[in-house]
C-alpha positions in Angstrom: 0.0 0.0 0.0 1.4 3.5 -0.8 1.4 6.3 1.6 -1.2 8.5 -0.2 -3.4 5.2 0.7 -2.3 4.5 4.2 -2.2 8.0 5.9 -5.3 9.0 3.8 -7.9 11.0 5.7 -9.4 12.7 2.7 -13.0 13.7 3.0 -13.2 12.6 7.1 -14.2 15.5 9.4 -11.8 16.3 13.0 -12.4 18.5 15.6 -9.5 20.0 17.2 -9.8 21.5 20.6 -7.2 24.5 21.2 -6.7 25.0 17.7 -5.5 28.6 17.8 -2.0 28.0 18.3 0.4 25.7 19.0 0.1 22.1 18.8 -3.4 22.6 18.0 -3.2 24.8 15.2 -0.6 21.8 13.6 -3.1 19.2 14.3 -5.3 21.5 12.8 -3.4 22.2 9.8 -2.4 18.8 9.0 -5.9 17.3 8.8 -7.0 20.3 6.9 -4.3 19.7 4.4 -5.0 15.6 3.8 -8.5 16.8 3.1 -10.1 16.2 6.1 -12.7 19.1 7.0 -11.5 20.5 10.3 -13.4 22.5 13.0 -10.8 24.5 14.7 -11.9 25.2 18.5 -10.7 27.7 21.3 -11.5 30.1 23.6 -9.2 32.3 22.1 -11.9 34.2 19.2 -9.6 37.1 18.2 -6.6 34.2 17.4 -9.0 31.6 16.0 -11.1 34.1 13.8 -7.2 34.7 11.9 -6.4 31.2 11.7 -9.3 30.3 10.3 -9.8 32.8 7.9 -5.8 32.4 6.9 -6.7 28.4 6.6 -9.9 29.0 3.9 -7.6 31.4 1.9 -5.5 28.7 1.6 -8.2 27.0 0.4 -8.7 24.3 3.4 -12.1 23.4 4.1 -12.4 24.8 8.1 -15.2 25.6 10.3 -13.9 27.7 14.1 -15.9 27.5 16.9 -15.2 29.6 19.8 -15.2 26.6 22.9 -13.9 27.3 26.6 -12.9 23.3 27.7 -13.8 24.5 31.2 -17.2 24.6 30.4 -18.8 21.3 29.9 -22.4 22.6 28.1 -19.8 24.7 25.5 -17.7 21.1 24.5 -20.9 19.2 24.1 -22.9 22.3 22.1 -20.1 22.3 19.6 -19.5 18.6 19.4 -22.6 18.1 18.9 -23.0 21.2 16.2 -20.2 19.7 14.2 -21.4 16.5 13.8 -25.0 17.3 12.9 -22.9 19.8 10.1 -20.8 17.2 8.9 -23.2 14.1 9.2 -20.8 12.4 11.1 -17.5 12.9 13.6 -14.1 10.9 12.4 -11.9 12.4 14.4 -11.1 14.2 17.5 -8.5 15.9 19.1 -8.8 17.1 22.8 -5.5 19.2 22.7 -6.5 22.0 24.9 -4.9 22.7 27.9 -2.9 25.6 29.9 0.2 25.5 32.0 0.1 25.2 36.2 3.1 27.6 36.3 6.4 26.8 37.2 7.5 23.6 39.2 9.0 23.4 43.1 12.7 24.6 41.7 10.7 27.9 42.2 9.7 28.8 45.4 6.5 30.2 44.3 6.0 26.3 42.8 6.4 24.1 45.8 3.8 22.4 47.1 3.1 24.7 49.9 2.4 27.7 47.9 -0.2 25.8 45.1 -2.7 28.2 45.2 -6.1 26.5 45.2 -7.7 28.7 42.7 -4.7 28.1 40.7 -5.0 24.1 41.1 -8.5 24.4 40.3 -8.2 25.9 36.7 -5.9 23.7 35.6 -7.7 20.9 36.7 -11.0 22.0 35.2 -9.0 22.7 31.6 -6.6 20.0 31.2 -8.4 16.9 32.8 -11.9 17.5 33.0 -12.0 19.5 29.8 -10.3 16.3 28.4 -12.9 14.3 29.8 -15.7 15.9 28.7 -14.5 15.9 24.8 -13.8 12.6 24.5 -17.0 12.3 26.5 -19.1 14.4 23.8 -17.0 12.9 20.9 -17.8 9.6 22.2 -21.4 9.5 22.0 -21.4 9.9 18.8 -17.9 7.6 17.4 -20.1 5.0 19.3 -23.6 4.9 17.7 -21.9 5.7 14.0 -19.2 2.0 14.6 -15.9 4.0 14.1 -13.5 6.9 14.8 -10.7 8.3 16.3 -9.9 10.1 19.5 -6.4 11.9 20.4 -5.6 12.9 23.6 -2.3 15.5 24.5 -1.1 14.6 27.5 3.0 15.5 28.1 6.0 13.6 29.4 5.3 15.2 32.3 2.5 13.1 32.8 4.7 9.7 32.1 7.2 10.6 35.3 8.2 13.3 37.6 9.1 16.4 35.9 10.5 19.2 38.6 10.4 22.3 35.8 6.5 22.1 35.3 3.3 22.9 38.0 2.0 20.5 40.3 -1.5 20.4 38.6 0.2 20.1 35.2 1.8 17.1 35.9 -1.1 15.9 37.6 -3.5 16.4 35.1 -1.0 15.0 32.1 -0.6 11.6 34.2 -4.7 11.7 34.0 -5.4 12.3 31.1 -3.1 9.4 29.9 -5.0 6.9 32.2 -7.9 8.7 30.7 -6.8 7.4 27.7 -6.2 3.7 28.3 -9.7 3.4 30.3 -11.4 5.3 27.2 -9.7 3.0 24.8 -10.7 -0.5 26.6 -14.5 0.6 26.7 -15.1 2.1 22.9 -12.5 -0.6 21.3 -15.8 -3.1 20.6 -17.0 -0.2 18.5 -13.9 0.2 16.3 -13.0 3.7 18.1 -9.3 3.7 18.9 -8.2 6.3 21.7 -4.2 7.2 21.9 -2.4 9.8 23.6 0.6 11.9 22.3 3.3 12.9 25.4 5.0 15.7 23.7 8.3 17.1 25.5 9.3 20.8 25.2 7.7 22.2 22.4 8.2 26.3 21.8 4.5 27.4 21.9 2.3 29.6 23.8 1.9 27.6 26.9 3.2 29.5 30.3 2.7 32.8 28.1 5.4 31.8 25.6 8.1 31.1 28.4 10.4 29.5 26.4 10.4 31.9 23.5 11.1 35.0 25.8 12.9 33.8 28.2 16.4 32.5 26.6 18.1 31.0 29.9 14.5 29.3 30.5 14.6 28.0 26.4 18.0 26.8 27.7 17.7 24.6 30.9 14.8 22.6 28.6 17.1 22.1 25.6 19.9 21.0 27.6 17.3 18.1 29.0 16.8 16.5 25.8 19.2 14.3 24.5 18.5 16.5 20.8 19.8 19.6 22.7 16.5 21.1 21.1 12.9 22.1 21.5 10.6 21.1 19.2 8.7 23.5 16.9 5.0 22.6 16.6 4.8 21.6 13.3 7.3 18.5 14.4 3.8 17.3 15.8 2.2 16.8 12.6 3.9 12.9 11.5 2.3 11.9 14.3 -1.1 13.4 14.4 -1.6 12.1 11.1 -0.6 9.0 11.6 -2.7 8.4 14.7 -6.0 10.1 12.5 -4.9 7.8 10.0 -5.5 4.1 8.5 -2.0 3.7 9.3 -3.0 3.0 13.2 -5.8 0.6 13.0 -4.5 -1.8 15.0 -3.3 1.0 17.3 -5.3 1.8 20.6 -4.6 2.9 24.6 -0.8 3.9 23.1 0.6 7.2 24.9 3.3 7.8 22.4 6.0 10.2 23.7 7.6 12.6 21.0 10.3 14.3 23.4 13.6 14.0 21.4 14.6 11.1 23.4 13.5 12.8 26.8 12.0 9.7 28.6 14.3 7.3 26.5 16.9 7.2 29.8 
């Protein structure tokens, strides 16, 4: 089989939570460009309304929807919206998340100082916003017999990571145990559930840390065995592959892509 054949998603239809920027926006782009049709979602609508609009000049077939994760009615609303649009939902990308600020090398990070307010966002965007969209997406994958479901989670979430929050880690170990319990349960109805553990990745998160601050871009670089962050389109391979026929027999997998980070 050739590769226009195995990684074809031509004519399928992906939702893509936190699609402004960042890893989304690649997810994003990379269905858009196999042919998929691609509803872009994020709370972000000033961002989003750009993207989109720079995605349709490009003559990519993209729908945005302005979505805040923490709010479960919102996920489900334009879940449901794009599916009833579309006729059916393919596949679906619950990407969004936001960082828990910086980890206990800081002194405003250790676990004494968490602020509860602080611990509660994250938790309410990067798990239970997780939940809920594969939640909504599920309903649907199930009754229609197929479709596919891709989780971000982070290598924080596959060990202990001292440069990242306590509630980020937290929530990016969940959401990959999300992932294996979602992935036993909708398996008998041919929807496969993986997760991708990205390591540093220069985006947004943390207010675009890692861009502005060079010593911070540093200390992460010198943690991979690359000696390099990744830039968000290096997400793409793998998306597609996961949204892909290439990965039928492929289900419950959190599949790091960290430049060797977890490798020792």
């Amino acid at each position: 089989m050739k590769a226009e054949q195995i990684f074809d998603i031509a004519g399928q239809t992906a939702f893509v939570t936190g699609a402004a920027s960042g890893l989304g926006l690649a997810m994003a782009e990379v269905m858009a460009a196999n042919g998929a049709r691609v509803t872009l979602a994020d709370v972000d609508a000033e961002t989003l309304e750009i993207e989109v609009a720079r995605l349709r000049e490009g003559g990519f077939a993209v729908t945005g929807a302005v979505v805040d994760v923490a709010d479960r009615d919102q996920i489900h609303r334009a879940i449901d919206a794009a599916a009833a649009r579309d006729g059916r939902l393919d596949i679906v990308f619950a990407n969004a998340g936001i960082s828990a600020g910086p980890g206990f090398k800081e002194m405003v990070g250790r676990i004494e100082n968490v602020a509860r307010d602080a611990w509660d966002k994250v938790l309410r965007i990067n798990l239970t916003g997780v939940f809920t969209t594969i939640q909504a997406a599920a309903r649907h994958m199930k009754a229609q017999g197929s479709g596919r479901i891709i989780v971000t989670s982070s290598i924080a979430g596959l060990r202990g990571d001292p440069p990242v929050g306590y509630a980020y880690a937290a929530t990016k170990a969940a959401v990959a145990n999300l992932v294996r319990q979602a992935a036993l349960e909708l398996a008998p109805f041919n929807v496969l559930v993986n997760g991708i553990a990205p390591g540093p990745f220069l985006t947004n998160i943390a207010g675009g840390r890692l861009r502005r601050e060079p010593e911070r871009h540093a200390e992460f670089a010198a943690r991979v065995p690359l000696r390099r962050l990744a830039q968000p389109d290096e997400i793409k391979g793998l998306a597609l592959l996961l949204a892909s026929p290439a990965a039928s027999f492929i289900t419950g997998a959190v599949i790091p892509i960290d430049g060797g980070s977890t490798a020792g």
